[in-house]
N, C-alpha and C positions, 0 to 999 in steps of 0.2 A: 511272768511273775517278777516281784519286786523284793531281796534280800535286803534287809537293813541289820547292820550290827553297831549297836551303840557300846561308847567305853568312855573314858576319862571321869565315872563317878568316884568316891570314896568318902573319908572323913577330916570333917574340913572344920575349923573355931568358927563360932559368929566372927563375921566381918572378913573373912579369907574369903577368896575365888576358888572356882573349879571352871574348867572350860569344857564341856561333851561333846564328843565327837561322834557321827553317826556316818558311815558306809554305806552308799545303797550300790549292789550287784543286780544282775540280772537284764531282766526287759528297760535297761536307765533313760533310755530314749524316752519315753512313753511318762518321765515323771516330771507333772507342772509344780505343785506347791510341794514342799516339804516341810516340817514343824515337828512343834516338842508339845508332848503334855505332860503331866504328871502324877501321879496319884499318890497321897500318904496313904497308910495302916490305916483302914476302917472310913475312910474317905473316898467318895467318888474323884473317878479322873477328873484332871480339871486341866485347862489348854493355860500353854505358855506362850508360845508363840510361832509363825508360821512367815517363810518366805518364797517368792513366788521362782520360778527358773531366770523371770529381768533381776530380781535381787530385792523387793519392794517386800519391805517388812511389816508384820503388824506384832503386835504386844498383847499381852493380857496387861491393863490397867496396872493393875498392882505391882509389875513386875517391868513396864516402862522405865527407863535408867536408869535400873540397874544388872538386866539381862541384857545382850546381845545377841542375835541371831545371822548368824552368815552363813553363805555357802561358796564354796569353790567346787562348780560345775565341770571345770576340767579331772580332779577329784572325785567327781559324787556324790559329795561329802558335803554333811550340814553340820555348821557348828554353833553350841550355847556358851557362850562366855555368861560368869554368872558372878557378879561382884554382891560384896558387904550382905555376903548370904545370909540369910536369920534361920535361928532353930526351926521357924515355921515354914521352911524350904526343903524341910528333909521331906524325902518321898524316893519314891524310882521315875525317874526320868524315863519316857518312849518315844521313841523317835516312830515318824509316820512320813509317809510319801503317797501323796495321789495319783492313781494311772488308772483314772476312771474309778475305782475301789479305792477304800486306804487300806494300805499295808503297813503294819506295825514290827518294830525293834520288837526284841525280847526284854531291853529297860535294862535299865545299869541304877544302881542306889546311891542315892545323896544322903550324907546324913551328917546336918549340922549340929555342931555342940554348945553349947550356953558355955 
């Protein structure tokens, strides 16, 4: 099994940064992609982004440069750098890791202010 604990959400202006940080414990060997989704209030989850154990990142469209996604594999840790965030970014952030299954964070909230 795969522990992930996500942190670095809070409250942030439009147009500031947050960067998330996610920890994965446990079975670490066994994780190839790791990623972020999100979900607001009354909204289905929706994917942000996701990178592989080489480092090969992909985006959700809407969110192409101006999120970043890295990991440091010596760490085990994935991280969202999130620039010139807009009110429509607020949500809880979850962090996920594939080891055959996805295992999911318990989510840290973002909540941007106009």
């Amino acid at each position: 099994q795969v522990q992930l604990v996500e942190s670095g959400g809070g409250l942030v202006q439009a147009g500031g940064s947050l960067r998330l940080s996610c920890a994965a414990s446990g079975s670490i060997f066994s994780i190839d992609v790791m990623g972020w989704s999100r979900q607001a209030r009354g909204k289905q989850r929706e994917y942000v982004a996701h990178i592989s154990s080489g480092g090969s990142a992909v985006y959700e469209d809407s969110m192409r440069g101006r999120f970043t996604i890295s990991r440091d594999n010596a760490k085990n840790t994935v991280y969202l750098q999130m620039n010139s965030l807009k009110p429509e970014d607020t949500g809880v952030y979850y962090c996920y890791a594939d080891v055959g299954f996805r295992s999911w964070g318990q989510g840290t909230q973002v909540t941007v202010s106009s």
